[in-house]
RODOMAR-249956 format. One record per residue (C-alpha): residue number from 1; residue in one letter; x, y, z; chain. Coordinates in nm, 3 decimals. Layout:
REM RODOMAR-249956
@i=NUM aa=a c1=X c2=Y c3=Z ch=A;
...
***
This chain:
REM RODOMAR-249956
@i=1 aa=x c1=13.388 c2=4.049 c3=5.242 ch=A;
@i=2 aa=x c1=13.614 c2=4.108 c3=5.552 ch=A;
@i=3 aa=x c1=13.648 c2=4.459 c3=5.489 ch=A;
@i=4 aa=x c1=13.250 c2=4.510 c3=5.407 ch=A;
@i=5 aa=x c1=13.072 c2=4.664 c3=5.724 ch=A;
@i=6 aa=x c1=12.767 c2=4.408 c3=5.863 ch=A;
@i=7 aa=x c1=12.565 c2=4.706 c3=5.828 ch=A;
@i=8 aa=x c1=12.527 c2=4.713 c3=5.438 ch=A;
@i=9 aa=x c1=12.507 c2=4.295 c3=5.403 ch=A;
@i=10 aa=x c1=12.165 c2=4.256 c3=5.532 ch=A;
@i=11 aa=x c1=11.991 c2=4.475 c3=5.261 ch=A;
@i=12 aa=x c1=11.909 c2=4.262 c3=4.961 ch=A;
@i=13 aa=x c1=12.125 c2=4.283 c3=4.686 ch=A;
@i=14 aa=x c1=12.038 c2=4.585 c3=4.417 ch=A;
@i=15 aa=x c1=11.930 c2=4.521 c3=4.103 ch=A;
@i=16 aa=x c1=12.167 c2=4.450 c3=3.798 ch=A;
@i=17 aa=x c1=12.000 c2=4.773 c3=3.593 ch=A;
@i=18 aa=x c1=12.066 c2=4.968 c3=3.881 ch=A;
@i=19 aa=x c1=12.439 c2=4.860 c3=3.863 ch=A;
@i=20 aa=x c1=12.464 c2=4.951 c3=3.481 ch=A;
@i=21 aa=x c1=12.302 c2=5.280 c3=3.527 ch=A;
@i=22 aa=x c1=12.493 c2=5.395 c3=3.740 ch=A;
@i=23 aa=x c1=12.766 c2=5.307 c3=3.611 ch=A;
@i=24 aa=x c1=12.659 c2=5.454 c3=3.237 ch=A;
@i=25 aa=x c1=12.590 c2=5.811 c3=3.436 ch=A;
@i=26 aa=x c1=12.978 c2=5.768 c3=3.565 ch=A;
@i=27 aa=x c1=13.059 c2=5.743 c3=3.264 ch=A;
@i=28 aa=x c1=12.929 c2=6.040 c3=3.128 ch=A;
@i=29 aa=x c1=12.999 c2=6.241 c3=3.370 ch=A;
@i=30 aa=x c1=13.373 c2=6.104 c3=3.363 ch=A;
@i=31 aa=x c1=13.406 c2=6.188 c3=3.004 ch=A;
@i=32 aa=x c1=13.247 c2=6.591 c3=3.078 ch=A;
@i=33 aa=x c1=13.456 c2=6.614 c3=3.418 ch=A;
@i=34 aa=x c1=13.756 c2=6.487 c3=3.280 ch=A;
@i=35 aa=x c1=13.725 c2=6.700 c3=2.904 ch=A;
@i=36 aa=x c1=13.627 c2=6.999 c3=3.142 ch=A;
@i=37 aa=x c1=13.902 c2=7.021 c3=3.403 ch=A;
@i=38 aa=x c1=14.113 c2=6.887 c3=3.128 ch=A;
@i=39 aa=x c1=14.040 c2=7.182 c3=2.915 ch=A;
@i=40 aa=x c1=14.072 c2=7.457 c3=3.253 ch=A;
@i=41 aa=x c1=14.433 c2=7.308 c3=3.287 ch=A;
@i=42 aa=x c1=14.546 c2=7.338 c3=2.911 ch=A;
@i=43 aa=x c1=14.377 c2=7.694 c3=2.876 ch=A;
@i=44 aa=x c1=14.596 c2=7.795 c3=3.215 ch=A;
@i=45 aa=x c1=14.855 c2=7.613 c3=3.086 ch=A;
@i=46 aa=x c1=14.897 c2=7.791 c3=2.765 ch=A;
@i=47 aa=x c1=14.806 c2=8.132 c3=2.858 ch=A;
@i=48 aa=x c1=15.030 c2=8.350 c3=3.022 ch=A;
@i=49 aa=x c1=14.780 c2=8.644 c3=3.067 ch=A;
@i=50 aa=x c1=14.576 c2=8.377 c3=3.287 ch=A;
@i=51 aa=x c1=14.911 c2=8.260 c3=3.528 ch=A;
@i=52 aa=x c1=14.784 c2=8.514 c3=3.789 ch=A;
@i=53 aa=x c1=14.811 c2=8.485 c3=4.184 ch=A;
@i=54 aa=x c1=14.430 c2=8.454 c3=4.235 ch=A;
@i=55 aa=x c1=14.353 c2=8.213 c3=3.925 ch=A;
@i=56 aa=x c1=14.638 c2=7.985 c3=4.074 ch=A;
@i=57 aa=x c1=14.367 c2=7.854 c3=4.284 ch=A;
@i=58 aa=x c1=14.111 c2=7.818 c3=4.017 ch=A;
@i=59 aa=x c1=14.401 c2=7.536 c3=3.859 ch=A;
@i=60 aa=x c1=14.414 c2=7.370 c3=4.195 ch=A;
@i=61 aa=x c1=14.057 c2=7.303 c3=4.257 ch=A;
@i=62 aa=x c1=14.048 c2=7.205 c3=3.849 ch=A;
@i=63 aa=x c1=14.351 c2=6.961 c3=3.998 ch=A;
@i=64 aa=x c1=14.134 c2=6.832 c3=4.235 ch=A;
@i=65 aa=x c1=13.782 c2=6.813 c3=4.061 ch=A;
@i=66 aa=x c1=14.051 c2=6.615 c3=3.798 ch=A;
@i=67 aa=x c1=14.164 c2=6.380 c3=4.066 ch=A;
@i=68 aa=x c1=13.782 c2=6.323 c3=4.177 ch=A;
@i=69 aa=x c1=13.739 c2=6.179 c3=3.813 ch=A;
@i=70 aa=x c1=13.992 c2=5.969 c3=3.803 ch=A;
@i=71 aa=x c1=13.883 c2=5.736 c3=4.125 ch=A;
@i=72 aa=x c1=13.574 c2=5.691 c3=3.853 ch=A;
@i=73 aa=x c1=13.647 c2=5.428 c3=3.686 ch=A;
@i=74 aa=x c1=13.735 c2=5.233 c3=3.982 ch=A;
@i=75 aa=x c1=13.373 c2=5.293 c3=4.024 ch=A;
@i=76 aa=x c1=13.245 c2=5.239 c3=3.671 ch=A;
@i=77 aa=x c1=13.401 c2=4.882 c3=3.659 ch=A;
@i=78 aa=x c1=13.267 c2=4.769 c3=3.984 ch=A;
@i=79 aa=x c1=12.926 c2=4.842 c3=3.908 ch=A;
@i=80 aa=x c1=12.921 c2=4.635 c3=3.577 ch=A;
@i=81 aa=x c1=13.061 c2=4.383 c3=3.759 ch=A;
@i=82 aa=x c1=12.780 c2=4.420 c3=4.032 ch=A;
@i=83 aa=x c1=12.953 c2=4.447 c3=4.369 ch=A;
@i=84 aa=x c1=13.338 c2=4.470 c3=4.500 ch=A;
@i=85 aa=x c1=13.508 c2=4.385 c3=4.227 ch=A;
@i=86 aa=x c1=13.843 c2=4.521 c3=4.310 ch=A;
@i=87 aa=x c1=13.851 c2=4.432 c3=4.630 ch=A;
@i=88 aa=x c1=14.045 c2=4.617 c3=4.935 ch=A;
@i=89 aa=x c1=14.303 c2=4.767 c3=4.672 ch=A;
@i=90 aa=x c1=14.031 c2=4.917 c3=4.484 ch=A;
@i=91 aa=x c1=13.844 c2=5.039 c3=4.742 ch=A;
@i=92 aa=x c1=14.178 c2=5.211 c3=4.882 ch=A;
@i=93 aa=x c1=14.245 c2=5.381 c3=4.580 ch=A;
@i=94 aa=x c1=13.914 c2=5.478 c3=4.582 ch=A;
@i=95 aa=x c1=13.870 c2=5.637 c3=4.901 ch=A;
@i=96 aa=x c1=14.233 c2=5.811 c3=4.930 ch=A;
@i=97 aa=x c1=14.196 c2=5.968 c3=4.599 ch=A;
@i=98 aa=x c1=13.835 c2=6.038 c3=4.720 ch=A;
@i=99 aa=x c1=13.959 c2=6.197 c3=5.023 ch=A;
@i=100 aa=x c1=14.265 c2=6.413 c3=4.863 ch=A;
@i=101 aa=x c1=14.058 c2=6.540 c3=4.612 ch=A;
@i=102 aa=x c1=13.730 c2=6.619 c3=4.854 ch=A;
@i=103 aa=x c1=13.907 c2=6.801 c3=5.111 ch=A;
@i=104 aa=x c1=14.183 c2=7.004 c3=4.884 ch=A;
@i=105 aa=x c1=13.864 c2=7.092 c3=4.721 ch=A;
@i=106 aa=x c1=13.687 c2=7.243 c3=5.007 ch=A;
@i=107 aa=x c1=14.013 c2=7.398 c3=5.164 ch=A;
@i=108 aa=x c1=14.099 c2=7.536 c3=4.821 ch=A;
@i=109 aa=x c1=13.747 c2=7.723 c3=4.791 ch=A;
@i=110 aa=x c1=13.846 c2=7.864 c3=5.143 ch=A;
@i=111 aa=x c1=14.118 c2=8.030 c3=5.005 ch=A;
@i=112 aa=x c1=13.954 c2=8.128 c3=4.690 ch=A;
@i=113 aa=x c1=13.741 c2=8.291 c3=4.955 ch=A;
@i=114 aa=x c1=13.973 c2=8.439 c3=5.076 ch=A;
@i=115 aa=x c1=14.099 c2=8.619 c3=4.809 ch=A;
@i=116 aa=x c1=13.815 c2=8.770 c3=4.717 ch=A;
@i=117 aa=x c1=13.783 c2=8.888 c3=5.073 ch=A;
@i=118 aa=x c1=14.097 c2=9.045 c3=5.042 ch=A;
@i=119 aa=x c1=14.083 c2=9.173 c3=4.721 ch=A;
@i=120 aa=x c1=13.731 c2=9.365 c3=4.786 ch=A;
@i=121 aa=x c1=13.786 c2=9.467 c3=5.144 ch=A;
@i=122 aa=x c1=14.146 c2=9.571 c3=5.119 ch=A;
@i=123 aa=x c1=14.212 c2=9.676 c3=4.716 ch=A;
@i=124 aa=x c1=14.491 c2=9.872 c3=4.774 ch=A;
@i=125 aa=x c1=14.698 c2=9.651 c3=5.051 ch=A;
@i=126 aa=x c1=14.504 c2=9.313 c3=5.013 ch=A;
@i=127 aa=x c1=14.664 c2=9.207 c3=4.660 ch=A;
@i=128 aa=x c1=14.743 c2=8.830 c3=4.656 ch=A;
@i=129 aa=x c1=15.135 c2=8.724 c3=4.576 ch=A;
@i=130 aa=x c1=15.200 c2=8.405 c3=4.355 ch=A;
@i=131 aa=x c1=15.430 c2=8.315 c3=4.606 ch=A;
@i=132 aa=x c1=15.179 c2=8.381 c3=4.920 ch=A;
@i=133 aa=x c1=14.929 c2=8.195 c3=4.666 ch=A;
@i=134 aa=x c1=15.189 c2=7.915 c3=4.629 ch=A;
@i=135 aa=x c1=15.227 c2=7.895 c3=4.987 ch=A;
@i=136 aa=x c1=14.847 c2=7.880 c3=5.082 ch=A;
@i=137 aa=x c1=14.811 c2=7.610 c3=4.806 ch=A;
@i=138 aa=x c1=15.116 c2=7.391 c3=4.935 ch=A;
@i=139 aa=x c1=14.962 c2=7.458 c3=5.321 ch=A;
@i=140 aa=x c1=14.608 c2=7.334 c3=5.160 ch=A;
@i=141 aa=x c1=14.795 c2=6.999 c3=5.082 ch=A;
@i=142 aa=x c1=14.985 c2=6.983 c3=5.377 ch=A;
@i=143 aa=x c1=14.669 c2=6.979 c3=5.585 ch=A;
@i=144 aa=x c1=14.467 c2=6.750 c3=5.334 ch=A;
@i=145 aa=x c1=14.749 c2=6.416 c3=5.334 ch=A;
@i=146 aa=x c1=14.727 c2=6.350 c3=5.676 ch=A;
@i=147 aa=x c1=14.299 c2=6.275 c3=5.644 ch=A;
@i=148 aa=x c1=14.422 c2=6.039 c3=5.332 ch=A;
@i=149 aa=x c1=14.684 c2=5.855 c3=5.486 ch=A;
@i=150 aa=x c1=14.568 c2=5.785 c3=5.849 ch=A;
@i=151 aa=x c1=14.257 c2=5.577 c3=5.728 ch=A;
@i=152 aa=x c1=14.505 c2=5.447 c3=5.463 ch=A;
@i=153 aa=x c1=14.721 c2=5.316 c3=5.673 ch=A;
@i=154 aa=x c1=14.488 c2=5.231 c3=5.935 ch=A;
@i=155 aa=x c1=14.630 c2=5.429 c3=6.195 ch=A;
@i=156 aa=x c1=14.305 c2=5.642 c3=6.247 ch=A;
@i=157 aa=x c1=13.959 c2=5.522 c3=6.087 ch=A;
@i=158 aa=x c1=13.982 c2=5.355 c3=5.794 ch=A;
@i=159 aa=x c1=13.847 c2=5.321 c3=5.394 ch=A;
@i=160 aa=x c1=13.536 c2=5.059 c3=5.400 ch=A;
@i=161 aa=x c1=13.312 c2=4.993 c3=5.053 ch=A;
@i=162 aa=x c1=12.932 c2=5.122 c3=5.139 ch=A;
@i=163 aa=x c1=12.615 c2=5.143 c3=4.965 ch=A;
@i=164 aa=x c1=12.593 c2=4.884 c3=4.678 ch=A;
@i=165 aa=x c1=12.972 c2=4.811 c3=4.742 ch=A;
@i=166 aa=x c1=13.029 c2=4.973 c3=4.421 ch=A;
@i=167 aa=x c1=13.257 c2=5.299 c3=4.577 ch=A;
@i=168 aa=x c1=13.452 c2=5.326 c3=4.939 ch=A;
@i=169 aa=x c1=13.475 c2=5.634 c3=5.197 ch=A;
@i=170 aa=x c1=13.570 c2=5.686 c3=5.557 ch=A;
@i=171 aa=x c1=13.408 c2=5.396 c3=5.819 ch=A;
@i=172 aa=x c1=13.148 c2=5.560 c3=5.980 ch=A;
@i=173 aa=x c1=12.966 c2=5.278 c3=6.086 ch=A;
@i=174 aa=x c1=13.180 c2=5.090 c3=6.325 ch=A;
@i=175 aa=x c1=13.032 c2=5.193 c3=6.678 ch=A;
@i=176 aa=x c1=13.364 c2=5.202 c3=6.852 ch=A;
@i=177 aa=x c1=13.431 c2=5.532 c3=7.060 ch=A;
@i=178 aa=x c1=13.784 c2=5.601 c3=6.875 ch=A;
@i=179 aa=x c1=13.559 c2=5.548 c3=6.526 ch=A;
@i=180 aa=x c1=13.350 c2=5.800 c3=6.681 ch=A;
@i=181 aa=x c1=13.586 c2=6.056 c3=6.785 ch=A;
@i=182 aa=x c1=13.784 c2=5.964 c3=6.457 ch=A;
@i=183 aa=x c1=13.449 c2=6.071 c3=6.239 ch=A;
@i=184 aa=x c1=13.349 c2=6.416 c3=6.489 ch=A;
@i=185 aa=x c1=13.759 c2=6.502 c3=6.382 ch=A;
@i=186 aa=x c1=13.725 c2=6.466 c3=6.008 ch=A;
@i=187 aa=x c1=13.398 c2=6.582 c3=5.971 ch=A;
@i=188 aa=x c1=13.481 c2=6.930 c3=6.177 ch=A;
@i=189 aa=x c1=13.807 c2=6.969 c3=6.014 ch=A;
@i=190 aa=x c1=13.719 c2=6.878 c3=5.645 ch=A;
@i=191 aa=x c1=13.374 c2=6.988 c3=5.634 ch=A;
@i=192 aa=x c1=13.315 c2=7.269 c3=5.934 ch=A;
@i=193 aa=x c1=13.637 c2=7.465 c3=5.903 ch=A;
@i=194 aa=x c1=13.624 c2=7.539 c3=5.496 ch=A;
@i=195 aa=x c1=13.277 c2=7.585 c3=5.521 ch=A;
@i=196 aa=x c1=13.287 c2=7.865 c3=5.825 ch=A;
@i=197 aa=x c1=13.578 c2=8.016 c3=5.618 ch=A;
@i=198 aa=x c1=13.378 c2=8.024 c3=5.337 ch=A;
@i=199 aa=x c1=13.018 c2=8.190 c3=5.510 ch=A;
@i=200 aa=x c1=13.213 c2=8.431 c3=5.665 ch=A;
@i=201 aa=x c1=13.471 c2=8.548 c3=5.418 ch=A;
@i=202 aa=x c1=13.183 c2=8.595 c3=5.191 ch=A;
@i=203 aa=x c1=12.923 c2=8.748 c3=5.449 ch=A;
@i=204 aa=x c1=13.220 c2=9.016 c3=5.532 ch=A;
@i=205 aa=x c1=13.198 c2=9.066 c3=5.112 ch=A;
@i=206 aa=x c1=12.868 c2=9.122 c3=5.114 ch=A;
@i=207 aa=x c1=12.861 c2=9.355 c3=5.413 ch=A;
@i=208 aa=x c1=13.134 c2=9.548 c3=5.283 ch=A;
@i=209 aa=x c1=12.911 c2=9.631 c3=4.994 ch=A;
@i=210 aa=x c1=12.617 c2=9.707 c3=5.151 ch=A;
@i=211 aa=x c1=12.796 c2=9.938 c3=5.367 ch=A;
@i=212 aa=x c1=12.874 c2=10.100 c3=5.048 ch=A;
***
């Protein structure tokens, strides 16, 4: 229990049929995540007509929603097992592919976004390339890895289990100033950032219609 924060050990300990619930609503929505995205990658996959600039993005988030799944079970087995059952490896696991798949989601709906920004505002110069798409989608990863690896490797913050021990996510309990600063960084850049890009890409969209 090393890794557990003091925080979460003086609450009493949950209830077993909370436990299984929990973990029998993870598992359906494991198998309907994972047949979904599943099915958005084969159909993109398979059609050509579909392998367009702006639907390059709509397979990246389906990447990520896909990676969100498959920390699940991770999840699933802890909770009928009542507690931290995989231990710090689990809970690593957990939390990188928690954090790869949270944050490439919300930068990758930035530049979806983006596009349509683009594409409604400027329809005659604003057409999206694959390989400008390919480049915004390698930049999305290049700025989501670092927010994985620093807690991973304990450089900055770190992966801690929370709740009913059952799933891990970024420290934000330990009331250290660098924690704090650490937690104001990822929370701006992985939450404020995409979501600003987001509100204002899409209140220029609407504007541009009403103006119409």
């Amino acid at each position: 229990l090393v890794h557990v924060p003091e925080h979460w050990l003086v609450y009493e300990e949950p209830e077993a049929s909370m436990h299984y619930l929990l973990g029998l609503l993870y598992i359906a929505f494991f198998l309907m995540a994972t047949i979904g995205n599943g099915l958005v990658l084969w159909i993109f996959s398979t059609a050509k007509s579909l392998r367009t600039a702006s639907n390059m993005f709509v397979v990246n988030l389906a990447l990520c929603d896909f990676m969100m799944m498959l920390k699940t079970p991770i999840f699933i087995y802890n909770s009928f097992s009542k507690g931290y059952a995989m231990g710090h490896l689990g809970c690593q696991v957990f939390g990188v592919m928690g954090s790869l798949s949270g944050i490439g989601a919300g930068m990758t709906n930035a530049c979806i976004a983006y596009d349509r920004y683009t594409t409604i505002t400027r329809p005659f110069d604003g057409k999206l390339t694959r390989t400008k798409a390919l480049v915004m989608i390698i930049s999305v990863w290049i700025y989501t890895i670092p927010w994985s690896l620093l807690p991973l490797t304990e450089v900055w913050g770190r992966f801690v289990p929370e709740g009913y021990l059952t799933s891990c996510t970024f420290d934000y309990l330990t009331n250290t100033f660098d924690n704090h600063v650490f937690v104001a960084a990822i929370f701006f850049c992985s939450y404020v950032i995409p979501m600003s890009m987001i509100m204002y890409f899409y209140s220029q969209i609407v504007s541009k219609v009403f103006s119409h």
